[in-house]
Backbone as ProteinMPNN parsed JSONL, in Angstrom:
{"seq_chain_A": "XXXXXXXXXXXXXXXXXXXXXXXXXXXXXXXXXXXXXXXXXXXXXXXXXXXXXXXXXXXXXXXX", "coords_chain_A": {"N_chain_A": [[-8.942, -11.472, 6.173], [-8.369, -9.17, 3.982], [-5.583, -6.673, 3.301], [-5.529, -3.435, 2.087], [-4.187, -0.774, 0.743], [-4.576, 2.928, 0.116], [-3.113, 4.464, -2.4], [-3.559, 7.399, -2.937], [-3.957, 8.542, -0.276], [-1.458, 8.455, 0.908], [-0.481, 10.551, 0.133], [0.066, 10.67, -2.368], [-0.829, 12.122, -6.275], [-2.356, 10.027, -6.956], [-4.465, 6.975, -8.837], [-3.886, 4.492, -6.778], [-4.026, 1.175, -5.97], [-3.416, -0.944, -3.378], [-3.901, -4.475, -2.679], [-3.3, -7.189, 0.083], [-2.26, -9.821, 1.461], [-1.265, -9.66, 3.816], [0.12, -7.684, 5.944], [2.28, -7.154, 6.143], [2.916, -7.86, 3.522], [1.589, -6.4, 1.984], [3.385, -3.511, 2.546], [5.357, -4.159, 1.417], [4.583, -4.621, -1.458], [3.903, -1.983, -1.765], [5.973, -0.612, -1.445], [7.539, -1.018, -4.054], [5.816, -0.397, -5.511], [5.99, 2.167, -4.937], [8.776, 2.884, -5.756], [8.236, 2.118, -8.622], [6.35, 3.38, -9.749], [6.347, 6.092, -8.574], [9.001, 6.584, -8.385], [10.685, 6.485, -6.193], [13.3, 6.015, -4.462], [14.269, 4.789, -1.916], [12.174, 4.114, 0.327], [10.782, 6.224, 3.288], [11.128, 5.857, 7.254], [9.293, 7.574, 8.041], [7.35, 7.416, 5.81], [6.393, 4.602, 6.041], [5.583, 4.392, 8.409], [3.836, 5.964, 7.848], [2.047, 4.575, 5.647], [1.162, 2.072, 7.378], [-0.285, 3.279, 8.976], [-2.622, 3.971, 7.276], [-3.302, 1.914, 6.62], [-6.14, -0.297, 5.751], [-8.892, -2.785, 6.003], [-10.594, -5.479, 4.285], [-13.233, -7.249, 3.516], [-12.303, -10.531, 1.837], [-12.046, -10.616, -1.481], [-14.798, -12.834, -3.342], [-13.755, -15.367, -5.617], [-13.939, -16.428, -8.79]], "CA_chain_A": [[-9.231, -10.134, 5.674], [-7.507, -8.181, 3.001], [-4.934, -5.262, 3.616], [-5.85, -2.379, 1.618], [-3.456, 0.604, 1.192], [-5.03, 3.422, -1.475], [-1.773, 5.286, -2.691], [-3.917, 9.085, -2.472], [-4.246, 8.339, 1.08], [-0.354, 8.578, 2.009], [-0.539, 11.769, -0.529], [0.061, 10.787, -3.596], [-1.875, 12.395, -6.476], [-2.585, 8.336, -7.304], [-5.373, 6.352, -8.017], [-3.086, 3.255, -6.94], [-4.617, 0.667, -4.48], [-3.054, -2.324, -3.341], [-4.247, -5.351, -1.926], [-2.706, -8.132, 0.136], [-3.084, -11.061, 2.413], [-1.47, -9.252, 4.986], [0.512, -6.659, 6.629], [3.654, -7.024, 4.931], [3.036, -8.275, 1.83], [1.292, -4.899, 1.481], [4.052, -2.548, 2.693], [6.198, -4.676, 0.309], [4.18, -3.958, -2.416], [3.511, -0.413, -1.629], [7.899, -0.27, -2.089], [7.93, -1.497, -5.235], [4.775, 0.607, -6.071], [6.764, 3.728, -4.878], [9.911, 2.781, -6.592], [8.32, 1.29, -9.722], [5.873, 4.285, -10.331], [6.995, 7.557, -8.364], [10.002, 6.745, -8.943], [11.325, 6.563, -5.026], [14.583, 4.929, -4.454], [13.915, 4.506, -0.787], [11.018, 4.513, 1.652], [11.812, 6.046, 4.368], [10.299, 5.504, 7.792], [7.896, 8.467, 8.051], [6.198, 6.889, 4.604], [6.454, 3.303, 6.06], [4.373, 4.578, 9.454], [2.242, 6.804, 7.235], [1.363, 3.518, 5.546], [0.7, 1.35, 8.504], [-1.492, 3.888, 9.887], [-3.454, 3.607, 6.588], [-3.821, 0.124, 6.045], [-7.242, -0.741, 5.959], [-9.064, -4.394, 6.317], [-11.516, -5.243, 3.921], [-13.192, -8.974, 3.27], [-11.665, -10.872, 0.767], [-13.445, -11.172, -3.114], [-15.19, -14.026, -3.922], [-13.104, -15.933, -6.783], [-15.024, -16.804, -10.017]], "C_chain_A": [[-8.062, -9.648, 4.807], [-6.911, -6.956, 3.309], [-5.204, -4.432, 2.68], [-4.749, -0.926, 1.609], [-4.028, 1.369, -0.579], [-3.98, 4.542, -1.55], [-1.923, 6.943, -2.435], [-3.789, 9.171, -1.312], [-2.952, 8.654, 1.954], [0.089, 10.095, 1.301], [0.288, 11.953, -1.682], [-0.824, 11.228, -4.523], [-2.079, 10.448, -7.467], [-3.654, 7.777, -7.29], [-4.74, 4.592, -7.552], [-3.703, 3.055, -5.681], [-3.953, -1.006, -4.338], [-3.752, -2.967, -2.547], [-3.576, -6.344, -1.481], [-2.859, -8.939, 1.071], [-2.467, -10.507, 3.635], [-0.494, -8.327, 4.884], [2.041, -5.897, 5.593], [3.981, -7.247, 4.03], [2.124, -6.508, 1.218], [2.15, -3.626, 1.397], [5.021, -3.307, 1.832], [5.951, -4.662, -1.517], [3.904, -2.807, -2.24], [5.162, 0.109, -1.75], [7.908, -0.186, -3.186], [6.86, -0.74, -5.956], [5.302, 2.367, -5.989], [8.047, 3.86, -5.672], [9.313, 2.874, -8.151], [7.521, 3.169, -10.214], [6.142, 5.821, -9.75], [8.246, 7.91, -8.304], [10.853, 6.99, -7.722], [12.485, 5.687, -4.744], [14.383, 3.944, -3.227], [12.897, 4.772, 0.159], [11.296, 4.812, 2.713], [10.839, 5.48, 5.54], [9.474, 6.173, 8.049], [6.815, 7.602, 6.776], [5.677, 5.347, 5.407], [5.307, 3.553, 7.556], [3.32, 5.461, 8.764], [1.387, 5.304, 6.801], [0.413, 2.36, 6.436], [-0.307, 2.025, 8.87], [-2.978, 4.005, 8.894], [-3.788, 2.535, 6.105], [-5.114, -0.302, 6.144], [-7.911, -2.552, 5.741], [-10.267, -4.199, 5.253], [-11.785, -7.025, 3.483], [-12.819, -8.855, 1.8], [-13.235, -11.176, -0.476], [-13.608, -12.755, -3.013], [-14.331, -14.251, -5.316], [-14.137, -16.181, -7.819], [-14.596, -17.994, -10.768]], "O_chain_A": [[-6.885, -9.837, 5.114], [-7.692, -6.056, 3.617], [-4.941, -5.228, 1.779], [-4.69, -0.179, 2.585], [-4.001, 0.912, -1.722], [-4.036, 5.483, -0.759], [-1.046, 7.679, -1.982], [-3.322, 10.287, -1.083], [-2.977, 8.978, 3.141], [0.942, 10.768, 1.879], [0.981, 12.921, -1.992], [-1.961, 10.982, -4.122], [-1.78, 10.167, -8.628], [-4.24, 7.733, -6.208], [-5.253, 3.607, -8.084], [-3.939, 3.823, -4.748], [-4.081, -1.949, -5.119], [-4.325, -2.353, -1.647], [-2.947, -6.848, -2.411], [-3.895, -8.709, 1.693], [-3.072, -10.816, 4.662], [-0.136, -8.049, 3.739], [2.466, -4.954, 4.927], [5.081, -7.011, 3.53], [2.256, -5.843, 0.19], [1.934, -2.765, 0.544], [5.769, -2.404, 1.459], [6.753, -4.683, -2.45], [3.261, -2.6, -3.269], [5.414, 1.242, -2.16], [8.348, 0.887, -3.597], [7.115, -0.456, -7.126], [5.066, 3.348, -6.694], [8.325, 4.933, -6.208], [9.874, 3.664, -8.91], [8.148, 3.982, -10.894], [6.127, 6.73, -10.58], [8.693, 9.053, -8.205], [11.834, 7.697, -7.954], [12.33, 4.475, -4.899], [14.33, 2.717, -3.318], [12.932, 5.84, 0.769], [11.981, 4.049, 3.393], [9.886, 4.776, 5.207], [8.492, 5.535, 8.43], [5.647, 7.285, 7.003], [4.488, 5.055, 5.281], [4.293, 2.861, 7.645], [2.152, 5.595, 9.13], [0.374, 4.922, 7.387], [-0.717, 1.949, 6.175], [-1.339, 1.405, 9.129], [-4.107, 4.098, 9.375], [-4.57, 2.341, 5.174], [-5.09, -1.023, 7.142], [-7.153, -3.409, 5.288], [-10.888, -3.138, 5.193], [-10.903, -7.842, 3.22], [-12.866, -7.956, 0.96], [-14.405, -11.56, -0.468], [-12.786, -13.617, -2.701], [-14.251, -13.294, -6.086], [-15.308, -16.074, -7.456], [-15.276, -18.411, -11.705]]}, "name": "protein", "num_of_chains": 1, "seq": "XXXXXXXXXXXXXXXXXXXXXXXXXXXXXXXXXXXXXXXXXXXXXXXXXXXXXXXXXXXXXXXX"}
């Protein structure tokens, strides 16, 4: 299954959605998504359990 985090969701006004093969490859992109585009130096740990608690599962795409 696919991790899911949709960036409005931790209350950004964002339509940013990541996807990833799992847990921590998502909260590792969701850093570099807060750094790269809101411009956050550091995540702290309130954002990092907001995230977790929004992570959602979703099946993986079919490839083409």
């Amino acid at each position: 299954m696919t991790k899911v985090i949709h960036c409005r969701e931790v209350g950004f006004d964002c339509d940013g959605v990541i996807r990833a093969n799992s847990e921590e490859e998502a909260l590792q992109m969701a850093a570099e998504h807060a750094k790269t585009v809101h411009g956050m130096d550091k995540v702290s740990p309130e954002v990092v359990a907001k995230l977790k608690s929004i992570i959602r599962e979703e099946a993986a795409r079919p490839t083409h």
